[in-house]
ZARO-642741 format. One line per field, with one value per residue (C-alpha): x, y, z. Coordinates in pm, 1 decimal. Layout:
N
east <- X,...
north <- Y,...
up <- Z,...
//
This chain:
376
east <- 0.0,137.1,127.9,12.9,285.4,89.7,349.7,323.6,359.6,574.8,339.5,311.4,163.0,-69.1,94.7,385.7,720.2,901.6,1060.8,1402.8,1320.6,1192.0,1464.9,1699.4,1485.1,1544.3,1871.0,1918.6,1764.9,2004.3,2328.1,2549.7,2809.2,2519.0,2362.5,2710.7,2763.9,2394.5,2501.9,2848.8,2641.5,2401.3,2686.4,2845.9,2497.9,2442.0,2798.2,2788.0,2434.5,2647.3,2940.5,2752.5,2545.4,2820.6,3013.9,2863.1,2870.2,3009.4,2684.6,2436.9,2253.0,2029.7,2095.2,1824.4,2031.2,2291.8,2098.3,1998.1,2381.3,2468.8,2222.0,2153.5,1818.9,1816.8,1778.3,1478.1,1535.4,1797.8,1880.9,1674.6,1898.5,1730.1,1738.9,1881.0,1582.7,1550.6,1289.8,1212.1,1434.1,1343.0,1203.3,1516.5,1618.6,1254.2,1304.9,1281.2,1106.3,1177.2,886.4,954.9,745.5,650.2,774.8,632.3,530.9,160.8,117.1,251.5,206.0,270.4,140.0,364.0,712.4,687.5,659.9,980.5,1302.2,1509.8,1456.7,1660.5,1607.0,1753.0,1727.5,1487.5,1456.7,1436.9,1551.3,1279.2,1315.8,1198.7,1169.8,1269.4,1137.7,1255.1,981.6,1080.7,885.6,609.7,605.3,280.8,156.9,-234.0,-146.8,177.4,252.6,219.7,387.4,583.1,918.4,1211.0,1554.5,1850.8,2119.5,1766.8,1880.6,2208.3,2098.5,1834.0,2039.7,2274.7,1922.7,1858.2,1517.2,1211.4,1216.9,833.5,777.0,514.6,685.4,1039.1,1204.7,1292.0,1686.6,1602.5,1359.3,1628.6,1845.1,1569.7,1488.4,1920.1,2011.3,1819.3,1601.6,1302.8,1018.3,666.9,602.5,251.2,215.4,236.8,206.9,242.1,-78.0,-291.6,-65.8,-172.2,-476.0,-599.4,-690.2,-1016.6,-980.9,-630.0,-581.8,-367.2,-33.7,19.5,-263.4,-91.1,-100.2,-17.4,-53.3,179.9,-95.3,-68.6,329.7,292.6,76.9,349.7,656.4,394.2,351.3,758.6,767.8,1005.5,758.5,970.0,1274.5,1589.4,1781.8,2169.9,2282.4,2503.8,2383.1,2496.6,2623.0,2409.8,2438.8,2146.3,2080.0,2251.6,2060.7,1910.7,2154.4,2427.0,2279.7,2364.8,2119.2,2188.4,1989.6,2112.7,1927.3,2020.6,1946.5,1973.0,1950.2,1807.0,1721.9,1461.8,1208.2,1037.6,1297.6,1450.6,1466.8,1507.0,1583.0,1526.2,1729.1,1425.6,1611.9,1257.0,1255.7,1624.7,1493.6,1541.5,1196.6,1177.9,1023.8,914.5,955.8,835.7,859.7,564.1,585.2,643.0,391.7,251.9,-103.9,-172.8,-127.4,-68.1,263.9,558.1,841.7,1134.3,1426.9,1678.5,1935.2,2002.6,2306.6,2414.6,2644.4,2756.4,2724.0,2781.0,2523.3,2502.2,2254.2,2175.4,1929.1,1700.4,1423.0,1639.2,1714.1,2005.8,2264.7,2495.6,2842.0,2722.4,3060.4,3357.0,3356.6,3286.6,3215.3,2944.0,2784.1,2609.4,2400.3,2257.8,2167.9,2265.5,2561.1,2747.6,3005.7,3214.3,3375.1,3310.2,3109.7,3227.7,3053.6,3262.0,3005.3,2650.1,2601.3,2802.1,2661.7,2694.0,2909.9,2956.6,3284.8,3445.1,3704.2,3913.1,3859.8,3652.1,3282.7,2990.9,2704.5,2382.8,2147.4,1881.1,1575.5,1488.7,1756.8,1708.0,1990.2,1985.2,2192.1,2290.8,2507.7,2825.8,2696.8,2411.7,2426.3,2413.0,2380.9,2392.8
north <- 0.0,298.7,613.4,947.6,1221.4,1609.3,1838.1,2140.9,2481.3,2763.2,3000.4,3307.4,3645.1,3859.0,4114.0,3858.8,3817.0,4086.2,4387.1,4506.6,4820.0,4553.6,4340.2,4654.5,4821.3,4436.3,4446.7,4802.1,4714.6,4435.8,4540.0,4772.7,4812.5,4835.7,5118.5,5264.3,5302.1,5488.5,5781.0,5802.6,5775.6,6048.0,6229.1,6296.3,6352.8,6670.4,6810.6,6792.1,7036.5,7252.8,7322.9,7344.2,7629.9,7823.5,7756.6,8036.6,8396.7,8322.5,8177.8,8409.6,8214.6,7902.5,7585.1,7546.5,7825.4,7636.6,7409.6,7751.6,7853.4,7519.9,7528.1,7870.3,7974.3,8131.2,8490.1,8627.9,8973.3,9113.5,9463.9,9526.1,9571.9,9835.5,10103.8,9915.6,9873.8,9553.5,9347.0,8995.5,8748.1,8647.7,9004.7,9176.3,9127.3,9164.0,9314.7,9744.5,9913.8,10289.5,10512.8,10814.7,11090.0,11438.6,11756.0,12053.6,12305.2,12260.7,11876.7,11903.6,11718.9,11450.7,11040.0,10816.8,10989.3,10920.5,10551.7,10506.6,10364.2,10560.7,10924.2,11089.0,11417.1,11570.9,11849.1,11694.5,12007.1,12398.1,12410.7,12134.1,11868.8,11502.5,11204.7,10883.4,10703.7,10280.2,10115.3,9794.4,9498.7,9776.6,9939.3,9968.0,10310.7,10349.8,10579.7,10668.1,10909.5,11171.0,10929.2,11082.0,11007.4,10849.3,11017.3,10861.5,10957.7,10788.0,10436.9,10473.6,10469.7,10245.1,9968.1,9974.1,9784.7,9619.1,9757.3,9701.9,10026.3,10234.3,10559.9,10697.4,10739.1,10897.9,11018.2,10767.6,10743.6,10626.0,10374.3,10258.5,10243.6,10094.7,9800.7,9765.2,9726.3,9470.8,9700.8,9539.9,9791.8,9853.4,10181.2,10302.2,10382.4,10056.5,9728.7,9824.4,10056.0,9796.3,9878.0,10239.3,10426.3,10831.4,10993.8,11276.3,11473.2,11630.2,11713.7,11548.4,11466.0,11487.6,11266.8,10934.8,10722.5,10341.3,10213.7,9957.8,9677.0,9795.4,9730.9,9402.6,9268.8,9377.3,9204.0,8868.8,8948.3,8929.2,8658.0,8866.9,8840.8,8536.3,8590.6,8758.2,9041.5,9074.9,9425.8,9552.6,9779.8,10091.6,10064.0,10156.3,10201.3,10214.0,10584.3,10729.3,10784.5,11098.9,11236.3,11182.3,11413.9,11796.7,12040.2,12322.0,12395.4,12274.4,12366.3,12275.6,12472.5,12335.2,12584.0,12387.2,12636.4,12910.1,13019.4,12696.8,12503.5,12594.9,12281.2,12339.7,12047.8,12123.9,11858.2,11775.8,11646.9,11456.8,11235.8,11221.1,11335.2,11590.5,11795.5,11886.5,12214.4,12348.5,12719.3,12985.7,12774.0,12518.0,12167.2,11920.3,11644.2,11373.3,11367.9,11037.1,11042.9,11443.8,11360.0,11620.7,11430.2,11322.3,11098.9,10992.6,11121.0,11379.1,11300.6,11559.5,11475.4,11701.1,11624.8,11758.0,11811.4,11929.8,12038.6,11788.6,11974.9,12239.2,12086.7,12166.5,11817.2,11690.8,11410.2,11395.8,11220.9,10973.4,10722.9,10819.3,11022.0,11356.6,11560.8,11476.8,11567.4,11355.0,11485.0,11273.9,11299.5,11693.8,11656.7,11740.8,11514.6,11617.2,11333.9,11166.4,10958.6,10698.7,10530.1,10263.6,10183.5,10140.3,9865.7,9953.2,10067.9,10459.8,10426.1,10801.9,10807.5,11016.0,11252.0,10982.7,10749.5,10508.2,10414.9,10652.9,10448.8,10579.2,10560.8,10287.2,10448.9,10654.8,10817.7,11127.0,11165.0,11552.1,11541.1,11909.6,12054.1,12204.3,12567.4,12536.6,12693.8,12432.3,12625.2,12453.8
up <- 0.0,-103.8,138.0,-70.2,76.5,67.7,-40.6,184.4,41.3,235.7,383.4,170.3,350.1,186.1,-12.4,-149.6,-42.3,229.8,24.1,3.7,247.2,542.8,511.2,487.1,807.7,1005.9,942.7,1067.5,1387.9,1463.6,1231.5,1395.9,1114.5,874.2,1113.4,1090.1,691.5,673.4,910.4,717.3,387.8,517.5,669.2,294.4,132.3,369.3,318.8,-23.9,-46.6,241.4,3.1,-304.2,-142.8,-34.7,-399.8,-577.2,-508.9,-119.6,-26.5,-181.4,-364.7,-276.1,-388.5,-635.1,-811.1,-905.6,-1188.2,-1380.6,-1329.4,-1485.2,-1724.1,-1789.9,-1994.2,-2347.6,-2360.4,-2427.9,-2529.5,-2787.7,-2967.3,-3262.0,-3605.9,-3718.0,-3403.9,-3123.5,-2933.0,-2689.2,-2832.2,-2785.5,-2942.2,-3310.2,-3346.2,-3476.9,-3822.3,-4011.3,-4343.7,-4370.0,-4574.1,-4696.1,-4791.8,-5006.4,-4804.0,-4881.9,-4717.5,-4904.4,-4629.1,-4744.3,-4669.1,-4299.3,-4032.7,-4247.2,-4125.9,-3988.2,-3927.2,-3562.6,-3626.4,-3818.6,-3721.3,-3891.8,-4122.1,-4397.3,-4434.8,-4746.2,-5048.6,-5403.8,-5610.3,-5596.4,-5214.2,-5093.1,-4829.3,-4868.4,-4634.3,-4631.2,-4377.9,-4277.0,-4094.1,-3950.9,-4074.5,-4229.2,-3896.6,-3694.2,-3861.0,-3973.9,-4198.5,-4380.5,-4631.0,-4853.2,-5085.2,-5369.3,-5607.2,-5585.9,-5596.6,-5723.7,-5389.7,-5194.9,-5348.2,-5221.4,-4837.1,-4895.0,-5003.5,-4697.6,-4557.3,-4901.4,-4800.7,-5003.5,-5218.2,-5167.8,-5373.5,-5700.7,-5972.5,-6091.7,-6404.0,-6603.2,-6517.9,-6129.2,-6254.0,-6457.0,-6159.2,-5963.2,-6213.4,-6293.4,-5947.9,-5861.7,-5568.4,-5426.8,-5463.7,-5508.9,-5751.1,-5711.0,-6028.9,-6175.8,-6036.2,-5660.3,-5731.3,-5471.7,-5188.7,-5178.3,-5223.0,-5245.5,-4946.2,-5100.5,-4844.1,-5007.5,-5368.8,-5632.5,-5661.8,-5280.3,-5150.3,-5205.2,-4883.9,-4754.2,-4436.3,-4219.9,-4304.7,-4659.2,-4607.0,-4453.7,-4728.8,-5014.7,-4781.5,-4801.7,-5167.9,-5208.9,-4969.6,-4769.2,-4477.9,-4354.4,-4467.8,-4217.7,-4272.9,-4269.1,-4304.9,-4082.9,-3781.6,-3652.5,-3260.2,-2993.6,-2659.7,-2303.6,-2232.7,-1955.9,-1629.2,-1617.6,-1318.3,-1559.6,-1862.0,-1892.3,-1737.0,-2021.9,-2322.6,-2641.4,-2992.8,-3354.9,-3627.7,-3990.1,-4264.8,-4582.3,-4811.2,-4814.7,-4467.5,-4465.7,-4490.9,-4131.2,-3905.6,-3505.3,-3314.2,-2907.4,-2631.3,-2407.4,-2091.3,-1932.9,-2221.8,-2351.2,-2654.0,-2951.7,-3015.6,-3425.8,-3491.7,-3814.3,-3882.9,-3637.4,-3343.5,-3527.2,-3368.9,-3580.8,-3525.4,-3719.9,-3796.8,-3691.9,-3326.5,-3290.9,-3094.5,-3137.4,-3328.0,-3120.5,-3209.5,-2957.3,-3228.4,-3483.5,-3721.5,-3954.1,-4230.9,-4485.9,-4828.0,-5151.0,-5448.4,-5796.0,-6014.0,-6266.4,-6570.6,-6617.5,-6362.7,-6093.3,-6024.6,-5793.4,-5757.0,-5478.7,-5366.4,-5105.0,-5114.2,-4937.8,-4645.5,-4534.9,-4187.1,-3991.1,-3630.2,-3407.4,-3132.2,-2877.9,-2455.6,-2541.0,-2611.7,-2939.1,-3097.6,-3427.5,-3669.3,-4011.8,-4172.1,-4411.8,-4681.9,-4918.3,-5206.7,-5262.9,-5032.3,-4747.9,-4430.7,-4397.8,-4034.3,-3813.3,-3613.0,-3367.2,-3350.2,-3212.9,-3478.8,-3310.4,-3471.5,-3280.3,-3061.6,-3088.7,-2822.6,-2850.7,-3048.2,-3320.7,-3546.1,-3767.9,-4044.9,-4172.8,-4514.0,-4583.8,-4788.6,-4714.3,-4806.9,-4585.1,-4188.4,-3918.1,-3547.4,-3182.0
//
């Protein structure tokens, strides 16, 4: 007779077999050399967040501190090509545009000049100024304008940005230049005629108007809406705190041409800024928002010009170098300006030499020639 044997299982308890951190807590109840290695172990673990507390800046920061120092985050913030202005990052090389604006004494306050990044001011014909305004990306004006000609010296500056080219009309020379050179543009009056329109409320030739949305749509139409500019920028520099500016009065005068061609340029300490005045003491203020226009700076370089047939039109010598003035946080500061060809950034320098930093924000460039008065 065979006896059955009942194999007997080993007694399991709920929840399955003792973990790792029971047998490890048994053992540190009864172990005194294993009780021993966890206080040296915990020992090292607390001196090592003591030390790395106190290794940067003697202690001033906390701990947590130390992963951003290791790993520090991306800026968020850098200087805008165009004008130096802190923007956010990614927001600094969008492609200028330069609009051709009119400056006969009867169309002022003109739209959008306090919107722009950068002005020239110079002579067109028979002792008259005209603007050209560079509006970063399009800029963020409503209104912009009255829009008139192109000039041939104007397609010198503009392609130090290789900005996209906006103007009505020329004589048929520049729009050879224009079309030769290669110079991104849109003409209103031919094919860029959508990207402008007439205001009724002025009469004909000088009611010719775009509009930063209008600007915006034309940089989509190029499919330079995505694309990155390159040129080189001037240098800039952060304004001075205001205990550090000059207390005095300082006031340019620039001597164009005839009565209503007489620029004055006031240093308003409050706002670090130059106020532009028309003749008689006038304001000069842009119609869109009714604000006074103020740059941060006023560069005036000299140039020379010549008179170029019987409609009094002009050329001038824009390569090379000549004297220049730049005024900024009221202060005045003679030099040069150099220009090496066509495409080469128009630079300002020093008496001593070194390249001129303009302070971060708008920048007026008065072109005059070298017969003209300039006063401060």
């Amino acid at each position: 007779m065979t006896n059955d044997v009942k194999k007997v299982e080993p007694k399991i308890e709920k929840g399955g077999q003792d973990s790792w951190l029971k047998r490890l807590g048994r053992k540190l109840k009864t172990d005194r050399k294993a009780q021993i290695i966890l206080i040296v172990v915990v020992a090292v673990l607390a001196a090592g967040t003591v030390l790395g507390y106190y290794a940067v800046s003697d202690g001033n920061l906390k701990f947590s501190d130390l992963k951003d120092k290791e790993q520090p985050e991306e800026e968020t913030a850098t200087a805008r090509r165009l004008d130096g202005v802190i923007v956010e990052e990614g927001e600094t090389d969008y492609w200028p545009v330069a609009v051709m604006i009119e400056n006969l004494t009867s169309v002022r306050p003109q739209s959008g000049l306090s919107d722009a990044n950068v002005v020239y001011e110079a002579l067109a014909e028979g002792g008259i100024a005209r603007f050209m305004a560079i509006f970063d990306n399009g800029g963020q004006a409503e209104k912009i304008g009255p829009v008139r000609s192109a000039r041939s010296y104007y397609l010198e500056w503009l392609s130090e940005y290789d900005a996209m080219y906006t103007f009505s009309g020329a004589y048929p020379p520049v729009l050879a230049a224009v079309d030769g050179l290669g110079i991104k543009n849109i003409n209103a009056m031919y094919a860029g005629s959508k990207y402008y329109y007439r205001d009724s409320g002025a009469a004909a030739p000088h009611n010719m108007f775009t509009s930063s949305d209008k600007l915006a749509l034309a940089l989509r139409d190029q499919k330079l809406d995505q694309k990155k500019t390159t040129y080189r920028s001037w240098k800039f520099k952060d304004e001075a705190e205001k205990s550090e500016l000059p207390t005095g009065e300082q006031e340019i005068k620039i001597d164009f041409s005839s009565g209503g061609y007489v620029v004055v340029y006031k240093y308003d300490r409050d706002t670090n800024t130059y106020l532009r005045f028309n003749p008689e003491g006038v304001m000069h203020t842009d119609r869109n928002n009714s604000k006074q226009i103020a740059p941060k700076n006023v560069v005036v370089i000299r140039v020379s010009k010549e008179v170029i047939d019987d409609k009094g039109r002009l050329e001038m010598d824009v390569h090379g170098e000549g004297e220049a003035t730049m005024f900024a946080e009221g202060k005045a500061t003679k030099g040069t300006w150099k220009k090496k060809d066509r495409t080469s950034r128009t630079i300002f320098y020093g008496e001593d030499g070194e390249e001129y930093s303009l302070v971060r924000g708008q920048t007026w460039v008065e072109v005059v020639p070298p017969d003209r008065s300039v006063t401060y």
